[in-house]
Phi, psi and omega in degrees: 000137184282169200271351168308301208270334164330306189294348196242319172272010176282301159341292172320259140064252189319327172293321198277351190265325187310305185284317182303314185251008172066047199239007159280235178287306189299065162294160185261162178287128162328139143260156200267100187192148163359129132305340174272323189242253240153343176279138165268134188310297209207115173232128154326055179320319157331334207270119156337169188278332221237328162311301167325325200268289177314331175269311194252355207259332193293133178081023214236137168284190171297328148351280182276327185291316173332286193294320183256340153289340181270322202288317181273339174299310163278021185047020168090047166216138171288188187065334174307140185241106205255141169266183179293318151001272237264304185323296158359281236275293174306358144315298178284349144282000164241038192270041163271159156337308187262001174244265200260348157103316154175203208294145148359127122224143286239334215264318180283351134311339167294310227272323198290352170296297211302348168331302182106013186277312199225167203227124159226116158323324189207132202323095160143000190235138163239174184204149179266132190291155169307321196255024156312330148328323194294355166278341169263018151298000000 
């Protein structure tokens, strides 16, 4: 290799290690979390709903969004009991990309029960379990 091209993939190099490890100007902002785990410390109830969904839902299964949409309908406390109706029907106004991604299914309140995230007494109704935090594990 000639001293050009030596020079030139060096370059590349540095650019691509820059975007990767971030080590230029733009460093990221700490988000407000565990230093042991990925779990947030504190989640905002104050928030819409659909702000709330955009912040804490990324990367979360149909499930766990599940778990968590019922968790801002109630403000984080267990024993409220919502039906699934009403989770339905808000959920699916938010099936943009960036929110919850797409339609309802039937199949994630089963799954996030037998999890141990949410709890139902009575057929058609949920309530959120003590160990619900535990989806952002």
């Amino acid at each position: 290799m000639n001293e050009k091209t030596t020079k030139a993939i060096l370059t590349r190099l540095e650019r691509l290690e820059r975007a990767v490890f971030n080590s230029g100007k733009n460093k990221p902002v700490a988000k407000t979390t565990d230093t042991k785990s990925s779990q947030p410390t504190k989640l905002d109830f104050g928030l819409n709903e659909k702000n709330f969904i955009k912040i804490y839902a990324k990367g979360l299964s149909g499930p766990k969004k599940f778990t968590l949409l019922l968790a801002h309908m109630t403000k984080g406390k267990t024993g409220s009991d919502i039906e699934v109706g009403v989770i339905s029907s808000k959920w699916n106004k938010m099936k943009a990309k960036n929110l919850l991604g797409y339609t309802f299914n039937g199949k994630y309140p089963n799954e996030a029960v037998t999890q141990g995230w949410v709890d139902s007494k009575k057929y058609g109704f949920y309530h959120l379990r003590q160990g619900w935090m535990s989806i952002f594990d």
